[in-house]
N, C-alpha and C positions, 0 to 999 in steps of 0.2 A: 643491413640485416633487418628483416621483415621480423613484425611481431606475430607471434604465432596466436591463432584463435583463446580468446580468452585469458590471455596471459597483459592485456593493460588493465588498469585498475579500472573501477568502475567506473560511471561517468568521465570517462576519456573520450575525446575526439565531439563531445555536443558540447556545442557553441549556444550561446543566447545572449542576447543585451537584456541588459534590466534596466525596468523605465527608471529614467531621472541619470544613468549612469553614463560617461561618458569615458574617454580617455584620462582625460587630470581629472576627472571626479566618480571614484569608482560607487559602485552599491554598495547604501547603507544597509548592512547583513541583518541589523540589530530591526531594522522596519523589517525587513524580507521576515525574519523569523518571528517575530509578531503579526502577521501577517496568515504565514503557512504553516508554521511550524507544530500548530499541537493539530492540525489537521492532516497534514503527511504523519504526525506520529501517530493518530487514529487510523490508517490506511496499513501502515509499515505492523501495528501490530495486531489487526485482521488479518494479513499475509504472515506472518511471524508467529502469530498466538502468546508472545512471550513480551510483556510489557517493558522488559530489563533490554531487551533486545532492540525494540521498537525505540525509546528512546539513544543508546547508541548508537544505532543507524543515522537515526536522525541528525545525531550530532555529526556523524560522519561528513553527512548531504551537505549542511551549512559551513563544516571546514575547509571542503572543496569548495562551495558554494566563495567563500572566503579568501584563500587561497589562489581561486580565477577572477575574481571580480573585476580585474584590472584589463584582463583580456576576450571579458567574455563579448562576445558579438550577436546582432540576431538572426538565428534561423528556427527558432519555435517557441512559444508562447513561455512564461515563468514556470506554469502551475506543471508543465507537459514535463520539462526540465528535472524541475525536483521528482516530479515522478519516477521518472526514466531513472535519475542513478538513486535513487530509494530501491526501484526496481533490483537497479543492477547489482545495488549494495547487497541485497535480500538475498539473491542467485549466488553471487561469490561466497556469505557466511553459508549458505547452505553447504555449498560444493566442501567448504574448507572445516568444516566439524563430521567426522566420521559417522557421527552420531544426531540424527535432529531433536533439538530441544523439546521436550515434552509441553504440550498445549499447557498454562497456566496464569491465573491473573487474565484469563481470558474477557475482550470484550465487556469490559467494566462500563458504566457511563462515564464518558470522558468531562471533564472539569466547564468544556465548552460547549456543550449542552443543555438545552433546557431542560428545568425538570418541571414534572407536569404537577397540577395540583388537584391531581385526579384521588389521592391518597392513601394510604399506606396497602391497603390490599391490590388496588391500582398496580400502584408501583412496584410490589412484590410479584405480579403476575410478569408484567414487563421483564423484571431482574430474569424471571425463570424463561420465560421466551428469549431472548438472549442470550441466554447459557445454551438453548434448547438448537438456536440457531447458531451458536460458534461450534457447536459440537458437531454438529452437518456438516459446518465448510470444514472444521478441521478434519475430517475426512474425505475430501477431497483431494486428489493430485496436485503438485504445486502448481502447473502449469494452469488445468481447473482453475485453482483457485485463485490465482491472480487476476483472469475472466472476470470471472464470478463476486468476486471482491469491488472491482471497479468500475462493473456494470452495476448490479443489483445492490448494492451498500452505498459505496459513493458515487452511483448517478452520473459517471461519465458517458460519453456518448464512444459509440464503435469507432468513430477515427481517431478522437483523440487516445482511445485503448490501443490500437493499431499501432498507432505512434509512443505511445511508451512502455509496449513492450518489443517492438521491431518487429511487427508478424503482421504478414496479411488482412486487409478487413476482412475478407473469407474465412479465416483462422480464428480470428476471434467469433466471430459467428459460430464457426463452427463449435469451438472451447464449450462457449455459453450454453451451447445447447447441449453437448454432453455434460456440461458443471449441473445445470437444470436438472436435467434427468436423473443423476446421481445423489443433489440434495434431496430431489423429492421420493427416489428410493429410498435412502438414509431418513427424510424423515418421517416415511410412514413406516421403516422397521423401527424405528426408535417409539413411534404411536402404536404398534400392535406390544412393545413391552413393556408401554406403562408408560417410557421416557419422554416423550411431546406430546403436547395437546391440540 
């Protein structure tokens, strides 16, 4: 009996070895998620908008993560890994809530960042430029904005995007360039009402 489209759970069928892990000695989860962990949950709730979300996905990633350890093998880098069923996590709650969770708690500075000691008016500019720019992507399509998230925020490169979203390099190219064109419509109507600077 074939499984029908979409109906295994996320991060099913990707395989990876994690360094240090062998057969009698699986990955330590606890280094993995010190490691990745509040950086996929900066990605997961760029994609998400919803910080409540971002962090149970997350936790999702690392119980599979968990749960495989014993049998994971390599065919694609760690970081490509987590991405992918973060990804796939993201697509499934979408699909599975009627309704998508309203933008909120959006794009905070996350706890692993520097802050700058540029000061308070600084950083209050910052704060609004970042509200200025989660409110663009969050109007973006998801597709968009998976793109667009993982290009121009976390600085991946086209193959590696290719590779964890399952889509063409052409595809993603192509995405970016409509995400492009649509933040920077979105943020010059939000500059002609006042809303970006």
């Amino acid at each position: 009996m074939g499984d029908a489209p979409g109906s295994r759970p996320p991060g099913e069928g990707h395989v990876v070895r994690f360094p240090g892990a062998t057969p009698g000695r699986p990955v330590d989860i606890g280094r993995l998620y010190d490691e990745h962990g509040a950086y996929l949950c900066r990605v997961v709730q760029r994609l998400t908008g919803s910080r409540e979300a971002s962090e149970d996905i997350v936790q999702e990633v690392f119980l599979l993560a968990y749960h495989r350890r014993q049998e994971l093998e390599d065919r694609q880098g760690i970081r490509t890994w987590l991405y992918r069923v973060a990804v796939n996590h993201v697509r499934h709650r979408r699909r599975s809530f009627s309704r998508y969770q309203g933008m909120k708690d959006r794009f905070q500075q996350h706890p692993d960042q520097e802050r700058r000691p540029d000061g308070p008016d600084a950083e209050a500019e910052r704060a609004e430029q970042g509200r200025e720019v989660a409110a663009c992507v969050s109007k973006l399509s998801d597709k968009l904005r998976e793109v667009f998230v993982l290009y121009e925020l976390e600085e991946l490169e086209g193959n590696e995007i290719s590779e964890i979203l399952e889509i063409p390099i052409n595809t993603v190219w192509s995405r970016l360039r409509l995400a492009r064109a649509a933040f920077r419509e979105e943020w010059a109507r939000r500059a002609r009402i006042g809303g970006a600077s």
